[in-house]
TIZATOR-678860 format. One record per residue (C-alpha): x, y, z; residue in three letters. Coordinates in steps of 0.25 Angstrom, whole numbers, plus 5000, padded with zeros to 4 digits. Layout:
! residues N
XYZALA/...
***
This chain:
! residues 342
447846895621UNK/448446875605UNK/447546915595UNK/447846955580UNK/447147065573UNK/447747115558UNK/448947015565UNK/449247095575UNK/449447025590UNK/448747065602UNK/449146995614UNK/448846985628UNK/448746875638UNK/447746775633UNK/447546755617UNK/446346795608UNK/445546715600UNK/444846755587UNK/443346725584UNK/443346785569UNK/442146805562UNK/442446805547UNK/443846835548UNK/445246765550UNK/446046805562UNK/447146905562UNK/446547005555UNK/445947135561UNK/444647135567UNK/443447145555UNK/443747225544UNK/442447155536UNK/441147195536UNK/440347125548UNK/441247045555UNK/441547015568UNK/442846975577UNK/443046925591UNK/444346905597UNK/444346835613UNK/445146805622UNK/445446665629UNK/445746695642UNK/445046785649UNK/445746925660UNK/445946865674UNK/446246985680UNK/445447095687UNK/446247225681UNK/446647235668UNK/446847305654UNK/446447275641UNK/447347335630UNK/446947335616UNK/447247395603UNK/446547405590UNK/446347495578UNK/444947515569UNK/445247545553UNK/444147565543UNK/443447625533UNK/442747775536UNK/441447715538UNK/441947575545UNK/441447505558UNK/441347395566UNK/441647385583UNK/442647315591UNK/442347265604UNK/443247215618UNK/442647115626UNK/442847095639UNK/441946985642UNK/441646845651UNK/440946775641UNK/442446755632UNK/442246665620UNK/440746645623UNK/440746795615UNK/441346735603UNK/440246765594UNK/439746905597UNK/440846985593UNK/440047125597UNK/439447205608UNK/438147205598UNK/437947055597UNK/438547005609UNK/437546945619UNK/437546955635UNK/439046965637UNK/439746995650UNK/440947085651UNK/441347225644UNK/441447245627UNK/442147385622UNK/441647415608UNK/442347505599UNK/441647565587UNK/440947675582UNK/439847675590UNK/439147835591UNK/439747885579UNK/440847965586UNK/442147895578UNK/442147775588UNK/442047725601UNK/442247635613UNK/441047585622UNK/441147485634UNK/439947385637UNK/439847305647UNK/438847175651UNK/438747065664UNK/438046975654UNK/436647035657UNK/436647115643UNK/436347045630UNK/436947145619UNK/436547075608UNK/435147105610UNK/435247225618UNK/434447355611UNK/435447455613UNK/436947405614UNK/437647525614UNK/436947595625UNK/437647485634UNK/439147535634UNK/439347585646UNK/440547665642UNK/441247725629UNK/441947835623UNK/442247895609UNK/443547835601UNK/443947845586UNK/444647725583UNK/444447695569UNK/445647725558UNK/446647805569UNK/447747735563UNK/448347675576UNK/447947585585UNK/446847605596UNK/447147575611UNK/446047535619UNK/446247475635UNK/445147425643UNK/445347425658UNK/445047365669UNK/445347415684UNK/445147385698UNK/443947485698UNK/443647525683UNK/443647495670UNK/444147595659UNK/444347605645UNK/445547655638UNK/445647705624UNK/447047765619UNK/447347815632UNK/446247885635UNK/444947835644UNK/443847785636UNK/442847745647UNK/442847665660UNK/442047635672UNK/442447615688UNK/441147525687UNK/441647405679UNK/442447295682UNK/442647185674UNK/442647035679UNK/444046965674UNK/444046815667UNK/443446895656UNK/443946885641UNK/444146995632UNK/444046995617UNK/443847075604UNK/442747085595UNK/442447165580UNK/441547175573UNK/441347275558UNK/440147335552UNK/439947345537UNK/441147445534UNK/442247375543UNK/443147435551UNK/444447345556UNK/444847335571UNK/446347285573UNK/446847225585UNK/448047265589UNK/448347225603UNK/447347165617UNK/448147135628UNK/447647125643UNK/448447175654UNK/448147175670UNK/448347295679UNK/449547295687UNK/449747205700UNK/448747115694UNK/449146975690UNK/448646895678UNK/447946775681UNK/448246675670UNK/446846565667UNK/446846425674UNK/447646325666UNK/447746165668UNK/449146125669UNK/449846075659UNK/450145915662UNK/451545905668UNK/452345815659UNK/453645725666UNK/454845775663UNK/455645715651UNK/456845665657UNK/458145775653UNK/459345715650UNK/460545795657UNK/461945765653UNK/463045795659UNK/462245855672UNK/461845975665UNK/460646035670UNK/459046025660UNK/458846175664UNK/460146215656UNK/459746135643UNK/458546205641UNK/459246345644UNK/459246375629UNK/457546395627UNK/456946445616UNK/456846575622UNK/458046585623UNK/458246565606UNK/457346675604UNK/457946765614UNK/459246735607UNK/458546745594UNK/457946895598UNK/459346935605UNK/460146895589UNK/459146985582UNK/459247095592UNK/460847085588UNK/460547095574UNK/459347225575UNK/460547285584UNK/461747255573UNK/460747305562UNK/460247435571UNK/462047465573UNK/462247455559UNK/461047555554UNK/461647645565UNK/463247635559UNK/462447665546UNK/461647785551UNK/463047835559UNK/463947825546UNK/462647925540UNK/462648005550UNK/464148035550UNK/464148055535UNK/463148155537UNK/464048225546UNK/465148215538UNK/464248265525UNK/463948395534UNK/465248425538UNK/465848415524UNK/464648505519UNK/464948605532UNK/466448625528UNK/466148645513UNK/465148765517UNK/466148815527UNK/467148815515UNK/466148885506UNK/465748995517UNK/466449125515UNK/467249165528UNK/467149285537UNK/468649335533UNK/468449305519UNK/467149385521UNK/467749505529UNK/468849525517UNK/467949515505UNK/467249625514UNK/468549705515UNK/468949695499UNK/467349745496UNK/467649865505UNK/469149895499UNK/468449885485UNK/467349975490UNK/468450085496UNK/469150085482UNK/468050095473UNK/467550215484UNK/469050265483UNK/469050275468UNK/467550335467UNK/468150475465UNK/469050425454UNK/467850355447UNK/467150495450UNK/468250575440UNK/468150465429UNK/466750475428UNK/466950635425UNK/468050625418UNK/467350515408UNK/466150615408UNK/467050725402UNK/467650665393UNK/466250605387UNK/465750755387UNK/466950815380UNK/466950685370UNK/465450725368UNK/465650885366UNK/466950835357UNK/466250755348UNK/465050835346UNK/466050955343UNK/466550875331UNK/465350805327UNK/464750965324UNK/465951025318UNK/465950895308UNK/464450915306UNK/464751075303UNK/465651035293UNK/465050945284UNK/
***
């Protein structure tokens, strides 16, 4: 199945068809207000068991909406022209719809129909769904993964990884066809398709749809000099260019990938040697233990001198105190003998 939605490829085994209603495809699925978009597939699921994988992500404004629905359905292209589970008339299959449906941030709801239901006219839609469960899917930023499958004796419904709702009460016929289908309200929101690929169970083989045979042409007569043999001059296929092609460039991203390594190595290894040349001038600079034990031992001689000398500076000290008293008593002696005088 290969779809393009805001150019991204989805592929699977059987190609899609765009039925756009407004708008040009390859671009996401609506971002105007009240359009509608239906993707389908050609060929229809021949098998029994199967998965269907899909990705998707919803952006829009605060207020924005719209649905998107899954189809799983007999009726193929005959659904061309109602593009939602509201106007679409007595269908026969299963439609998932995914919108925001309860006011609870969002939502997946499963309906089913044999054909016997006309939705279009029916009073109460909603109350149809046989199965749903509560999913935020608008602005996360990422991609949303839903898978839709069916087993020997159930059908289930997955959503990120964790069980959405299912029933042991369904199984669906095969040779039905799947497809997608949008539609927006008045503030748009934008679905983007990122992937839809369908994938049987283990053990069970596709069956690939009926085809005429193309008519068988005569051989052109092959020339064959020299008795070499017509296999060997068409040894060198076009695939084998573009294998040779791939294995070139694989030779040139290696060779580019060794030289950004050389370069990151001679980095590295100046680095190193900036360290090591930083390490020796800090060990230079780093006073040792020896040169620290002798400044120690001079400190302490200095000490034991000055505490050697203490009494010597002790004498000084009176002596100096003496002689400023007898220099004092001497001075004022002659200081009143001259005063006594005059």
């Amino acid at each position: 199945m290969t779809s393009q939605a805001n150019n991204r490829d989805t592929r699977s085994d059987s190609t899609l068809d765009e039925e756009q209603y407004g708008r040009k495809p390859g671009t996401s699925l609506p971002i105007a207000p009240d359009m509608t978009t239906l993707i389908l597939t050609c060929l229809s699921v021949a098998q029994s068991e199967w998965t269907a994988d899909f990705e998707f992500r919803a952006t829009g404004p605060e207020r924005g909406g719209g649905n998107l629905q899954i189809w799983y359905t007999k009726e193929g292209r005959s659904q061309a022209e109602t593009p939602s589970i509201y106007t679409i008339g007595p269908f026969d299959g299963l439609a998932l719809v995914i919108d925001m449906y309860g006011g609870h941030g969002g939502g997946i709801r499963g309906f089913m129909n044999d054909g016997s239901t006309d939705y279009k006219s029916h009073h109460a839609v909603d109350s149809l769904a046989f199965g749903h469960c509560d999913f935020s899917y608008r602005n996360l930023g990422r991609p949303s993964r839903l898978q839709i499958k069916q087993l020997a004796d159930s059908l289930e419904v997955v959503v990120d990884g964790r069980r959405c709702f299912g029933s042991d009460k369904i199984k669906l016929p095969s040779g039905y066809y799947f497809g997608i289908s949008a539609a927006s309200a008045d503030t748009p929101d934008s679905f983007e398709v990122y992937k839809f690929v369908t994938s049987t169970a283990p053990g069970i083989t596709r069956e690939l749809p009926r085809r005429d045979p193309p008519p068988q042409q005569p051989p052109a007569p092959a020339s064959n000099p020299g008795g070499a043999s017509s296999d060997q001059s068409s040894r060198y296929t076009p695939s084998d260019t573009q294998l040779a092609a791939r294995f070139t460039d694989l030779q040139n991203h290696i060779q580019t990938l060794s030289r950004d390594l050389d370069g990151v190595l001679r980095e590295v290894q100046q680095l190193a040697s900036n360290s090591e040349a930083r390490h020796q001038d800090l060990s230079h600079r780093v006073i040792s233990n020896e040169q620290l034990s002798a400044l120690d031992r001079r400190m302490q001689s200095i000490e034991d001198t000055l505490r050697g000398h203490q009494g010597q500076f002790s004498s000084i000290q009176g002596a100096l105190k003496d002689s400023h008293s007898t220099l004092n008593e001497g001075l004022t002696q002659q200081m009143t003998h001259r005063a006594t005088t005059f």
